[in-house]
ROGUFI-191878 format. One line per 3 residues: their letters; for each residue x, y, z of N, C-alpha, C. Coordinates in nm, 3 decimals. Layout:
A = X/Y/Z/X/Y/Z/X/Y/Z | ... $
END
This chain:
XXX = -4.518/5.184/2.915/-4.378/5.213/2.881/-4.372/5.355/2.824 | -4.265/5.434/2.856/-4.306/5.568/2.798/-4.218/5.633/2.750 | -4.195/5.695/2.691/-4.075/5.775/2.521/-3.961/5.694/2.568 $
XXX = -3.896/5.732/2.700/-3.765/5.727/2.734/-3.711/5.552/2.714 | -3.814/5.435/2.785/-3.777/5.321/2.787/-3.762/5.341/2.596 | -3.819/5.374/2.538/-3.854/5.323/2.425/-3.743/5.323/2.331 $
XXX = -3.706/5.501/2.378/-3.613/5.495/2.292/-3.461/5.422/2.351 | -3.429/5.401/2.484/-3.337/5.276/2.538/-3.324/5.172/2.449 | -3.472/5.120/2.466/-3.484/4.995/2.387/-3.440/4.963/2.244 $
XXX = -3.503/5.110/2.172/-3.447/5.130/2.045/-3.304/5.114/2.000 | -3.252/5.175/2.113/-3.099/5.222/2.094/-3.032/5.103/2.120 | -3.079/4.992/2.200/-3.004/4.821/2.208/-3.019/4.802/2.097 $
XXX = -3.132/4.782/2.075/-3.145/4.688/1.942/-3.072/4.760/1.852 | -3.080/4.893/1.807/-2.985/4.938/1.691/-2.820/4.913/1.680 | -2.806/4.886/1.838/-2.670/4.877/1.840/-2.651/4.719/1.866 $
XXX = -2.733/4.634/1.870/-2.716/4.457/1.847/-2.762/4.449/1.721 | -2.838/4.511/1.631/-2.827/4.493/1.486/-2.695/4.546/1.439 | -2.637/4.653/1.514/-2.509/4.692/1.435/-2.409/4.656/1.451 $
XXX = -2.392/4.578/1.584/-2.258/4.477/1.590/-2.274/4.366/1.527 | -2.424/4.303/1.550/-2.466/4.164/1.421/-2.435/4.195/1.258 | -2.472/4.285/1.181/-2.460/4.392/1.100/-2.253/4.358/1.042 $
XXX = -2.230/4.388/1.163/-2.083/4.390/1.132/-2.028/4.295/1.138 | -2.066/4.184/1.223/-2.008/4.044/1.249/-2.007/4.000/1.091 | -2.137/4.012/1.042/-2.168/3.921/0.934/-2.094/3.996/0.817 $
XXX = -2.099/4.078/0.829/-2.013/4.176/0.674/-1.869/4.092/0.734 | -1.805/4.124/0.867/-1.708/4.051/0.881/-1.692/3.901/0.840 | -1.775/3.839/0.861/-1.765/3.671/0.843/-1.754/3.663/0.718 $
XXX = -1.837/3.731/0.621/-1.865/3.710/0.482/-1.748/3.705/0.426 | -1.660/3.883/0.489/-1.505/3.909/0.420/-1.399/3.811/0.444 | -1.417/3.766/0.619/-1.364/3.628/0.590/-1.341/3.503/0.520 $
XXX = -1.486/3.507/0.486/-1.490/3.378/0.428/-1.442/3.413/0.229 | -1.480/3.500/0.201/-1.414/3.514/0.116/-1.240/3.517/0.077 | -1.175/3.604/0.175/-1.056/3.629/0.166/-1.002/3.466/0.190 $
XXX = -1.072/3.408/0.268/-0.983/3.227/0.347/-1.048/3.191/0.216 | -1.112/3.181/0.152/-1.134/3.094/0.052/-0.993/3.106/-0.065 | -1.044/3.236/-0.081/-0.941/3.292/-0.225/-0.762/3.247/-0.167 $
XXX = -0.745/3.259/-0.028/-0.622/3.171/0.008/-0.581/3.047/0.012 | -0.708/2.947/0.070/-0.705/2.840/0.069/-0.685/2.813/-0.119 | -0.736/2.894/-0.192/-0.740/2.810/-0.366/-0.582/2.897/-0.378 $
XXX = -0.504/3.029/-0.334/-0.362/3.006/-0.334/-0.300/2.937/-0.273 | -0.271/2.842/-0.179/-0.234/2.774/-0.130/-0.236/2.615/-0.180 | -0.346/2.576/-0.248/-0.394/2.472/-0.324/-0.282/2.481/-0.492 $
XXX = -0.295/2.597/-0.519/-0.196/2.604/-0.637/-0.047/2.630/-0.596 | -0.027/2.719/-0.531/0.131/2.715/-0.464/0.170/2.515/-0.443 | 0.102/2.467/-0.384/0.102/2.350/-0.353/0.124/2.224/-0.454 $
XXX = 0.042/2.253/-0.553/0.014/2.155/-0.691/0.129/2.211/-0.811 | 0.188/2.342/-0.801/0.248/2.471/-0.867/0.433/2.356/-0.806 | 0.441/2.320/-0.706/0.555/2.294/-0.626/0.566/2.087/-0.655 $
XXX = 0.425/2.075/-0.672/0.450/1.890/-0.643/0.457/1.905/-0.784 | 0.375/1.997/-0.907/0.430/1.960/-1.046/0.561/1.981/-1.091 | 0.679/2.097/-1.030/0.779/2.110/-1.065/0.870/1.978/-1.016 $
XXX = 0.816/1.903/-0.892/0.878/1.844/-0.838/0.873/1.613/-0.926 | 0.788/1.697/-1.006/0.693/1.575/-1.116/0.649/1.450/-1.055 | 0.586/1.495/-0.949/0.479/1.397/-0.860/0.360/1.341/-0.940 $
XXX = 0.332/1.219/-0.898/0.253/1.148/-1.018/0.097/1.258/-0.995 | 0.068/1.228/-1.111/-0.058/1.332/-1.151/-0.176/1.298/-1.013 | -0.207/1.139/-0.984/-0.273/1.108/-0.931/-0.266/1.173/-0.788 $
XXX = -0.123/1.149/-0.733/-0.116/1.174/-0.580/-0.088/1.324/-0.565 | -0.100/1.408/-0.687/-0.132/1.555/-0.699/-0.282/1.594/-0.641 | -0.410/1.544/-0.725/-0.472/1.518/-0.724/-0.553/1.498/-0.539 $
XXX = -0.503/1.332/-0.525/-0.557/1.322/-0.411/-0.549/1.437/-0.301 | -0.385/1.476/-0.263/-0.317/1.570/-0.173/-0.363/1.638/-0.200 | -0.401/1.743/-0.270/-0.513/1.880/-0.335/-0.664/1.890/-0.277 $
XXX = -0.778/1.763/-0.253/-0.846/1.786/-0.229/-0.850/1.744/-0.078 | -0.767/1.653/-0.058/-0.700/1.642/0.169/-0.706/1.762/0.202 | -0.604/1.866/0.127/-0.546/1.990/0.179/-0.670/2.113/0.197 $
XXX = -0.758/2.099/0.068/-0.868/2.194/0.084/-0.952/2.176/0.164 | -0.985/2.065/0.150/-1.108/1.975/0.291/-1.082/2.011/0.407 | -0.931/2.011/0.452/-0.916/1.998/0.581/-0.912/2.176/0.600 $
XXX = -0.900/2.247/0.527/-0.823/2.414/0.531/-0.989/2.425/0.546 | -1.091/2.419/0.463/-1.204/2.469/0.421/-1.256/2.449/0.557 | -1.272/2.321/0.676/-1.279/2.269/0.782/-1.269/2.403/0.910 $
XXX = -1.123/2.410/0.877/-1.089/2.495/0.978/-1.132/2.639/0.987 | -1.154/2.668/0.852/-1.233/2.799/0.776/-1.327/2.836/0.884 | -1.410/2.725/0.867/-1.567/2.725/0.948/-1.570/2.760/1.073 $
XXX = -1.513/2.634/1.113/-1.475/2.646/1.284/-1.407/2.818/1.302 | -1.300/2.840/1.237/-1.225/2.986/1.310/-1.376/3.089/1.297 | -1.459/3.090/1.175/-1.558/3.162/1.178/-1.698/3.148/1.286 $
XXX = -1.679/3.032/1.330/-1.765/2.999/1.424/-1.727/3.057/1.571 | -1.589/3.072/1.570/-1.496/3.095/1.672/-1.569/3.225/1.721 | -1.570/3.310/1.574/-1.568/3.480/1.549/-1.717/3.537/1.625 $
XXX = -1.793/3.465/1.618/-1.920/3.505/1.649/-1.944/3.455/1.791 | -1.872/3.385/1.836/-1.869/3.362/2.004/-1.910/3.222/2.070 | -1.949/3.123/1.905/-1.952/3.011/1.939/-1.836/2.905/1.972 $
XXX = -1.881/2.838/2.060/-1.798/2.764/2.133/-1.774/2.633/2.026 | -1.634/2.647/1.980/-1.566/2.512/1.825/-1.569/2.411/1.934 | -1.532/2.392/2.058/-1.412/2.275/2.140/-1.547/2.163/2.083 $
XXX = -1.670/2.191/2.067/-1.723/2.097/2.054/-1.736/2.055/1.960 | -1.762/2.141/1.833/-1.710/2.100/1.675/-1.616/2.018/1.654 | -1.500/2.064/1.739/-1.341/2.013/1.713/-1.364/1.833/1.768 $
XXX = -1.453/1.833/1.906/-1.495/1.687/1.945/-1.531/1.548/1.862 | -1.582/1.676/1.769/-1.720/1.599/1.687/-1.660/1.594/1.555 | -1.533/1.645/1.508/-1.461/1.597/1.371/-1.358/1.520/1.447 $
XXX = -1.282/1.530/1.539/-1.191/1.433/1.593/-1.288/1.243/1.603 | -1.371/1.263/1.653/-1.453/1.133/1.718/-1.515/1.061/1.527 | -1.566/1.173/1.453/-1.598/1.103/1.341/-1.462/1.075/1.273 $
XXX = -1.377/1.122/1.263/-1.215/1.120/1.193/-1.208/0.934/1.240 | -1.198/0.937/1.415/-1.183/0.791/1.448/-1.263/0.683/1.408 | -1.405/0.688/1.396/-1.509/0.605/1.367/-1.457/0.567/1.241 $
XXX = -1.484/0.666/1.141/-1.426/0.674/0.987/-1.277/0.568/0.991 | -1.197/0.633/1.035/-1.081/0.573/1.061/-1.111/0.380/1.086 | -1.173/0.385/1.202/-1.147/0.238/1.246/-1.275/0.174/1.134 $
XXX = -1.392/0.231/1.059/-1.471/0.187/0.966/-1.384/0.154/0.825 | -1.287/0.253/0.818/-1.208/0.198/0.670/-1.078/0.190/0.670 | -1.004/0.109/0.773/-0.851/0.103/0.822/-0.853/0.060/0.693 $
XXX = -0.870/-0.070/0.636/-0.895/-0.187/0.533/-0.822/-0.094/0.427 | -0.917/0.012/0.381/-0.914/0.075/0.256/-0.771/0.200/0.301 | -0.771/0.262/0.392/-0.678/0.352/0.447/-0.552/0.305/0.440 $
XXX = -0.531/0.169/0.457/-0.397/0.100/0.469/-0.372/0.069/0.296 | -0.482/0.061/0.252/-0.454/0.040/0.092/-0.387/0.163/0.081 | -0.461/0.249/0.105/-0.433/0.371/0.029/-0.332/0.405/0.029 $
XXX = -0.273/0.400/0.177/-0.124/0.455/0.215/0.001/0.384/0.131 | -0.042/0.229/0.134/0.049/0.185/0.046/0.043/0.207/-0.127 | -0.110/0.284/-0.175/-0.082/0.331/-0.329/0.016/0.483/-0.299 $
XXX = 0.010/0.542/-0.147/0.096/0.664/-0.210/0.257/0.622/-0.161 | 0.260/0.540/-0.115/0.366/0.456/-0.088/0.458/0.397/-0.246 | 0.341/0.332/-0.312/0.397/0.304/-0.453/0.417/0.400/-0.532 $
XXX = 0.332/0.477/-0.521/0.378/0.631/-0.637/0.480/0.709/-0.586 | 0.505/0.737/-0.481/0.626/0.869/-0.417/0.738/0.743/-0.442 | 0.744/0.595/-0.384/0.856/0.562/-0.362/0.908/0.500/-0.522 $
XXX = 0.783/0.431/-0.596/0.833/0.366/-0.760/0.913/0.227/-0.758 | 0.857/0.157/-0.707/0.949/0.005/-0.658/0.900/-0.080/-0.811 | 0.786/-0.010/-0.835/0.753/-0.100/-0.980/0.658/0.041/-1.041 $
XXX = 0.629/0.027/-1.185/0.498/0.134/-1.261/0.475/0.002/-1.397 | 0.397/0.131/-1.441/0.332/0.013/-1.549/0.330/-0.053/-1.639 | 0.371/-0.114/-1.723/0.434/-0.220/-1.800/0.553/-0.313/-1.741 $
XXX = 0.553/-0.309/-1.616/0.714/-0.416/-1.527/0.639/-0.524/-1.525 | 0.674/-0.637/-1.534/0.713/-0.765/-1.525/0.700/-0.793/-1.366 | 0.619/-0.847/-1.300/0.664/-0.844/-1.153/0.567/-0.978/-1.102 $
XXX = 0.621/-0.965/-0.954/0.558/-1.035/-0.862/0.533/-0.960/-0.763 | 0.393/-0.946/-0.736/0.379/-0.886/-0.627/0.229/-0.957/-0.507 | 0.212/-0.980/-0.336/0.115/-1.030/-0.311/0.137/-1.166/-0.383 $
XXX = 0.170/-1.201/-0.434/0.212/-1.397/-0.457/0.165/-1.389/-0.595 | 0.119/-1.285/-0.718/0.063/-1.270/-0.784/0.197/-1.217/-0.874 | 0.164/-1.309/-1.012/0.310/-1.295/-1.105/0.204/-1.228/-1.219 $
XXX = 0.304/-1.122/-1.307/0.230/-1.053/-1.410/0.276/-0.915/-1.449 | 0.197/-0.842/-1.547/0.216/-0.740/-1.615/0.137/-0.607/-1.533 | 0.196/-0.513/-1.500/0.135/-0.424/-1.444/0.072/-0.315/-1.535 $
XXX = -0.066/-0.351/-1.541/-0.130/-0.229/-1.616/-0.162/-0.108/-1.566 | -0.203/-0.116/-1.418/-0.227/0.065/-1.336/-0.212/0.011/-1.205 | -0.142/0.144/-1.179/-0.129/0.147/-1.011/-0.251/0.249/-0.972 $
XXX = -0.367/0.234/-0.932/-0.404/0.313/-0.850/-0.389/0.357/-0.708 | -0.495/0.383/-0.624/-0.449/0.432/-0.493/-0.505/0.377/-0.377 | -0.563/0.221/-0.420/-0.605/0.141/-0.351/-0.590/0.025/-0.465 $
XXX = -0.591/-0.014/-0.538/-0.558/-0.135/-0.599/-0.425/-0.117/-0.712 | -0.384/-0.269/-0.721/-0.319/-0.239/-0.868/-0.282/-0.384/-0.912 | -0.394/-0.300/-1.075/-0.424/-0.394/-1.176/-0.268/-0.516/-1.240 $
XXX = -0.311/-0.621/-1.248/-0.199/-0.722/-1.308/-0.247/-0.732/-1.432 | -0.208/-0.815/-1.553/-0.261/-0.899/-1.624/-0.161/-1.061/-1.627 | -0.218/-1.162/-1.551/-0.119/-1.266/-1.550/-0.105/-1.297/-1.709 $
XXX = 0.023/-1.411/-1.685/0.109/-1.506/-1.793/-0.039/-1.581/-1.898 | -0.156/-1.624/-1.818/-0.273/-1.662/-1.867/-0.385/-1.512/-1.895 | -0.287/-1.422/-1.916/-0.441/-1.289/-1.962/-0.542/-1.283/-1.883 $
XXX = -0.531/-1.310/-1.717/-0.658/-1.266/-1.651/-0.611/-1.143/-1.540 | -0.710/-1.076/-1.573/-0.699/-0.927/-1.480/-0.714/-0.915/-1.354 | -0.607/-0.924/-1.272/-0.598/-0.953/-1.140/-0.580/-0.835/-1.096 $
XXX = -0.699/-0.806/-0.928/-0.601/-0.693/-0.891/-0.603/-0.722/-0.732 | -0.483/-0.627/-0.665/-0.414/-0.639/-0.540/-0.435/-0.583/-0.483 | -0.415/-0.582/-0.341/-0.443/-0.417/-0.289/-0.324/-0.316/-0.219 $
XXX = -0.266/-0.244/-0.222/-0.179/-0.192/-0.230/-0.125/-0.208/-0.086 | -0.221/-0.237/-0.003/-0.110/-0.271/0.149/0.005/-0.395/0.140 | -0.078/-0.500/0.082/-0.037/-0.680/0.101/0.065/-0.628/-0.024 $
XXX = 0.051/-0.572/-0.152/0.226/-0.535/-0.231/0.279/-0.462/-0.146 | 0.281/-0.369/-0.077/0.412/-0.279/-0.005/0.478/-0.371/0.100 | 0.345/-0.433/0.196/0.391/-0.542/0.275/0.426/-0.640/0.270 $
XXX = 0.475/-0.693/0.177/0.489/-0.817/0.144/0.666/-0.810/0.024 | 0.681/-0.944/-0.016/0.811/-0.867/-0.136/0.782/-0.886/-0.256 | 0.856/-0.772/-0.297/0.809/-0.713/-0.450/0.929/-0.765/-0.517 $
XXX = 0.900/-0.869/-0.620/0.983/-0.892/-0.774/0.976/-0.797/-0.861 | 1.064/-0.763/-0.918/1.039/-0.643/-1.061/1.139/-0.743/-1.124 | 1.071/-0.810/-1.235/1.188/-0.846/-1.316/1.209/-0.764/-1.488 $
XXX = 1.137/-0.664/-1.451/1.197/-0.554/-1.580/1.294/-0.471/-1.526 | 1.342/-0.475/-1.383/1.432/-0.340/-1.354/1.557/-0.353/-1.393 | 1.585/-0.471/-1.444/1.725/-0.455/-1.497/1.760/-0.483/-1.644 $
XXX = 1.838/-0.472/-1.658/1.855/-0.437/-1.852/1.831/-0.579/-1.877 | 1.856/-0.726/-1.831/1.878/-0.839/-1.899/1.771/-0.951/-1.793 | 1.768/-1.106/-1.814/1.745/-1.182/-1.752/1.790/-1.313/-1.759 $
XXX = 1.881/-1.373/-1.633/1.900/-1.481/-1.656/1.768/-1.605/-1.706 | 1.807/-1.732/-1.775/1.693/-1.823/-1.783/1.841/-1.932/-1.730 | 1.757/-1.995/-1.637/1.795/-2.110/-1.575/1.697/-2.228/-1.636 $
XXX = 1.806/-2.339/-1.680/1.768/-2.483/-1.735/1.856/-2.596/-1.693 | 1.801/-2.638/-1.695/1.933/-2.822/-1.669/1.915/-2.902/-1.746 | 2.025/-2.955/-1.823/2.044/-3.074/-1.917/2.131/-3.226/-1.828 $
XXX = 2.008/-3.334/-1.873/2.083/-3.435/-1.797/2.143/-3.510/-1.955 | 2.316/-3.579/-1.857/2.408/-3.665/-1.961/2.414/-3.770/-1.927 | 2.438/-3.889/-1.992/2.451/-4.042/-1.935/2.595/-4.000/-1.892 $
XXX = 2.562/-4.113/-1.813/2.725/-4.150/-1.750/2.855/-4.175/-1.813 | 2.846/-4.210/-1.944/2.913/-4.204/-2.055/2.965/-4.119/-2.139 | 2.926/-4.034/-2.164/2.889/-3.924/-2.237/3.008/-3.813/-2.217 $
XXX = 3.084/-3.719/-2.306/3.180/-3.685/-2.290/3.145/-3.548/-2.302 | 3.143/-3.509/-2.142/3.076/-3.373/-2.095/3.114/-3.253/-2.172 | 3.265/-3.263/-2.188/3.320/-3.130/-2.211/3.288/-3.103/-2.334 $
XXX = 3.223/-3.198/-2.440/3.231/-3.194/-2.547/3.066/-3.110/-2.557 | 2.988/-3.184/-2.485/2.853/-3.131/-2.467/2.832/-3.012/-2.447 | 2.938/-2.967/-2.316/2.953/-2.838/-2.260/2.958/-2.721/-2.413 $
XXX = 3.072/-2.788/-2.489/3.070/-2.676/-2.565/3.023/-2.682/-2.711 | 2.951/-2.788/-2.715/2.832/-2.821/-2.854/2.706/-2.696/-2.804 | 2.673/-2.716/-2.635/2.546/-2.614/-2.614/2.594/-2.497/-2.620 $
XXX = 2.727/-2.455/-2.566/2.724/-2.285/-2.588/2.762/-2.219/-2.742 | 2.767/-2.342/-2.805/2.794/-2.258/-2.921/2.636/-2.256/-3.014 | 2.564/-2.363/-2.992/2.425/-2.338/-3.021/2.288/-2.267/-2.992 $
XXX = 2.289/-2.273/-2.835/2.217/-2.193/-2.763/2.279/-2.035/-2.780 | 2.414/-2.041/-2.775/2.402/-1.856/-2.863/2.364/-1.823/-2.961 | 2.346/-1.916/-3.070/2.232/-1.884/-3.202/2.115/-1.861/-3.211 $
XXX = 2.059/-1.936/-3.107/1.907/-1.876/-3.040/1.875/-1.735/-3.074 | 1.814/-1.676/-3.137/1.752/-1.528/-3.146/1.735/-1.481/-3.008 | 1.724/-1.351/-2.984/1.731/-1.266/-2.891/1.866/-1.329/-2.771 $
XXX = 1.924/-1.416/-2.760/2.047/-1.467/-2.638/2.128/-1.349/-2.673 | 2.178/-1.302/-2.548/2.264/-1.215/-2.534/2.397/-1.271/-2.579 | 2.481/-1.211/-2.602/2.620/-1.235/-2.648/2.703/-1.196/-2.523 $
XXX = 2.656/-1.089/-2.440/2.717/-1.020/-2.291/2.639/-0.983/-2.213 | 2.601/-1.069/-2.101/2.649/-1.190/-2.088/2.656/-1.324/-2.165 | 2.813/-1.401/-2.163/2.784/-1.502/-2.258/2.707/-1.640/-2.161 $
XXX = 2.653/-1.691/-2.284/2.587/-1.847/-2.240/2.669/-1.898/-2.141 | 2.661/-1.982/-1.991/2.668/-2.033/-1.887/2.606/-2.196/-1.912 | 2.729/-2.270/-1.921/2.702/-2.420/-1.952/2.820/-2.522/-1.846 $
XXX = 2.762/-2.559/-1.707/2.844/-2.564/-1.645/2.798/-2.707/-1.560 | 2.882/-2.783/-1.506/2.828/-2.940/-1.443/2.766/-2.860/-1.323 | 2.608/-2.898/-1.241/2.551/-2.868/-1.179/2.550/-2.931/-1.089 $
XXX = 2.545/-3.086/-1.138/2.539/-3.178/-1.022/2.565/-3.361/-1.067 | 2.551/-3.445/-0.980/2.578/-3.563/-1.044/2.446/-3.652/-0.966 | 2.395/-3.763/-0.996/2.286/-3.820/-1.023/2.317/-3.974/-1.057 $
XXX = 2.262/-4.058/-1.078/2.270/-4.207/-1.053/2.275/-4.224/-1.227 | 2.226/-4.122/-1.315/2.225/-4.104/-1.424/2.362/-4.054/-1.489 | 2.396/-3.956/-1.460/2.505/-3.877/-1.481/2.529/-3.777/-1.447 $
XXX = 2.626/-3.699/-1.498/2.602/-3.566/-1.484/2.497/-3.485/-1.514 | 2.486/-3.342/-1.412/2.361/-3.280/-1.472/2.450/-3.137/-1.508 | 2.371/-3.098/-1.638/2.448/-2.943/-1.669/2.336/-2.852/-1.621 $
XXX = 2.410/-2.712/-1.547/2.327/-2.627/-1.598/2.350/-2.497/-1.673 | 2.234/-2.493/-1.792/2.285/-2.409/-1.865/2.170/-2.269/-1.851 | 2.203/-2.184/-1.892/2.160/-2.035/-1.837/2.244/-1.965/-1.964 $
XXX = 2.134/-1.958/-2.052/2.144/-1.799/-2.110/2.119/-1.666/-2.087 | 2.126/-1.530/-2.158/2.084/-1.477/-2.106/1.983/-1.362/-2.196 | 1.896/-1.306/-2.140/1.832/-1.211/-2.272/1.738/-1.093/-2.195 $
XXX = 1.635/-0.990/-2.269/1.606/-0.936/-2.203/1.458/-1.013/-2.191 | 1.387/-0.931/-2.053/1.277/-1.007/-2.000/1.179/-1.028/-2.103 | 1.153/-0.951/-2.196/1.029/-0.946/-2.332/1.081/-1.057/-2.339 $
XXX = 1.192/-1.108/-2.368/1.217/-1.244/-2.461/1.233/-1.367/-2.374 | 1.192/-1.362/-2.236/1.218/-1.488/-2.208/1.131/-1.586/-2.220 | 1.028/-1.630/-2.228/0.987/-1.809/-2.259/1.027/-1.812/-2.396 $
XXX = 1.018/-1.670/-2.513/1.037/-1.731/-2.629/1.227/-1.830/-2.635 | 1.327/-1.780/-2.551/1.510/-1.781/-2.529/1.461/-1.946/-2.406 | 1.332/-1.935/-2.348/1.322/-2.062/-2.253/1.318/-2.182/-2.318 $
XXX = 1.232/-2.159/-2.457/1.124/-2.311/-2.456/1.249/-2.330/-2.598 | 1.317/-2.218/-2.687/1.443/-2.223/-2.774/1.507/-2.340/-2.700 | 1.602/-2.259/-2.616/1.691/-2.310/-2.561/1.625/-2.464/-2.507 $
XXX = 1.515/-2.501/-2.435/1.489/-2.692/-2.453/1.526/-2.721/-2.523 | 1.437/-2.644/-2.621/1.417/-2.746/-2.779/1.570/-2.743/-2.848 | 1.644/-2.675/-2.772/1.770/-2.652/-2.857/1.868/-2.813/-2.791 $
XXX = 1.850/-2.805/-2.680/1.943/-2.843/-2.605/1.895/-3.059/-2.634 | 1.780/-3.063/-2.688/1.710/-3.177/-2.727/1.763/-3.165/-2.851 | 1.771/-3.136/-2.902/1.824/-3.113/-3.090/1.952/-3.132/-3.087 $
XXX = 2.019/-3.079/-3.039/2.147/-3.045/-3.067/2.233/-3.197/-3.024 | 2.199/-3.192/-2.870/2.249/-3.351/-2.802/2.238/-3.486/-2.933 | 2.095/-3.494/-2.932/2.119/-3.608/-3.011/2.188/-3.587/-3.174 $
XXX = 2.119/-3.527/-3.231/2.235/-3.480/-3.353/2.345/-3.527/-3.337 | 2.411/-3.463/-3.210/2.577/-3.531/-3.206/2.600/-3.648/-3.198 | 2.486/-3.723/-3.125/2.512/-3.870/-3.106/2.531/-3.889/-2.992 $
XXX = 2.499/-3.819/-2.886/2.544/-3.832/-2.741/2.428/-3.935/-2.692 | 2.477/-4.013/-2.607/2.351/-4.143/-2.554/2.289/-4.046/-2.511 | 2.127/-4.118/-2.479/2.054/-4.095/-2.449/2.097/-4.118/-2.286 $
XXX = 2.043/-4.015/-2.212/2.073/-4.064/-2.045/1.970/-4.166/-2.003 | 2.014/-4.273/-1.940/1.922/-4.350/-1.917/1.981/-4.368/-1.771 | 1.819/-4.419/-1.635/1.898/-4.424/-1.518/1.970/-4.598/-1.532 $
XXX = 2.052/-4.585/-1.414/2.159/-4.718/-1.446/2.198/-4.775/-1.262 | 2.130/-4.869/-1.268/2.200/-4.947/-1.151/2.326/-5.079/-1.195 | 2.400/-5.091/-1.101/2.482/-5.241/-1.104/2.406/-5.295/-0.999 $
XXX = 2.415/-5.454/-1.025/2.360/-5.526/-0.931/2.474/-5.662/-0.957 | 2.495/-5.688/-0.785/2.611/-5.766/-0.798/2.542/-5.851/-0.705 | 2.565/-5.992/-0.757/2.464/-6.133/-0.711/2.590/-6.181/-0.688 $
XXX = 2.546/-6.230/-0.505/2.672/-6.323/-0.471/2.596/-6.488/-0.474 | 2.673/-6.584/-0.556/2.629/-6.719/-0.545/2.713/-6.734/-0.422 | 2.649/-6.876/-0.350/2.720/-6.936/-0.256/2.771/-7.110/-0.321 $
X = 2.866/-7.087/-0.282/2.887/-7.237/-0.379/2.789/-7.344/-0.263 $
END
């Protein structure tokens, strides 16, 4: 080989080290500048869902989706830059996205329904509810489960698809709560008088609302007598204490007055034959 190839040779390589040389100073500046955007974009983002007072959590989650997937594309466009072929990268996060996907629908469908519960707020934490066939106190919504504590103090939890899908009780969402009861009267017994012996007692009950007033009304009739039903009203904190009152009231009060006891009652009519 002699001066001339040599220095040819020289002169490729100096000039494939110096476009390599530059690629990489390029990639580097890339990757710096997409980074330092992707973390403005991450705060513009979190900067917009806090003014907008999105729960802390689904701040959170959406923040690290958004970087993952930006940081993703980062790569690939830089992979792009140097002359490698992404379509197959792009194959190979699409095909794991699905695997992933059909490996944790289960948990994915939870999830959707915890950001389902936080953006939409059908219940939060301290409500009174039914949710999933499950009655109780809501201690946390996370983003795949959410914690109960039932009427018996055990820590139940749900999973956030079967509450969104299914129907949701909130019985804290409204200022008051009816309590539905029935009082049975003998057949004897002089209703109207009963009617208004209970509403004037059962409104003495602690916590009974005054507005709405007590509801003491004939419900139905029975081989016994009439049946009342009576319905106070109060807020949800207070109902078994305004429930198990109002029995014990409606047992107290009856006999006190002297009203029979209801007892059931047939006639029986015997035909002799002479």
């Amino acid at each position: 080989m002699n001066t001339e190839d040599i220095s040819r040779w020289q002169g490729i390589a100096v000039q494939y080290v110096s476009e390599l040389g530059v690629k990489v100073l390029a990639a580097i500046a890339f990757w710096i500048i997409g980074r330092w955007l992707i973390g403005l974009v991450g705060r513009m983002i979190q900067s917009t869902l806090g003014r907008q007072k999105v729960d802390a959590t689904l701040m959170r989650y959406l923040g690290t989706v958004i970087h993952v997937t930006l940081n993703i594309l980062l790569v690939i466009g830089i992979l792009g830059y140097f002359g490698i072929q992404t379509t197959t990268f792009a194959a190979l996060f699409a095909a794991a996205g699905v695997a992933i996907g059909l490996a944790w629908s289960g948990l994915l469908a939870n999830f959707a329904g915890g950001v389902f519960l936080i953006i939409l707020r059908p219940i939060k934490v301290d409500d009174f509810v039914t949710v999933g066939g499950i009655t109780g106190t809501v201690t946390e919504i996370g983003l795949f489960t959410t914690s109960l504590n039932t009427p018996d103090n055990v820590l139940t939890l749900v999973g956030n698809s079967k509450i969104f899908g299914d129907t949701i009780q909130n019985f804290s969402a409204n200022p008051h709560r009816r309590v539905e009861l029935k009082a049975q009267l003998a057949g004897a017994a002089d209703h109207a008088a009963a009617m208004a012996l209970l509403k004037e007692k059962i409104a003495l009950i602690p916590n009974v609302l005054s507005n709405p007033a007590v509801d003491v009304e004939i419900l139905e009739f029975n081989l016994v007598g009439p049946v009342l039903a009576v319905r106070p009203y109060c807020h949800n904190d207070h109902y078994w204490q305004v429930y198990f009152d109002t029995n014990r009231t409606i047992r107290e009060a009856l006999a006190a007055a002297g009203f029979p006891a209801p007892m059931p009652a047939q006639v029986v009519i015997v035909n002799q034959q002479p």
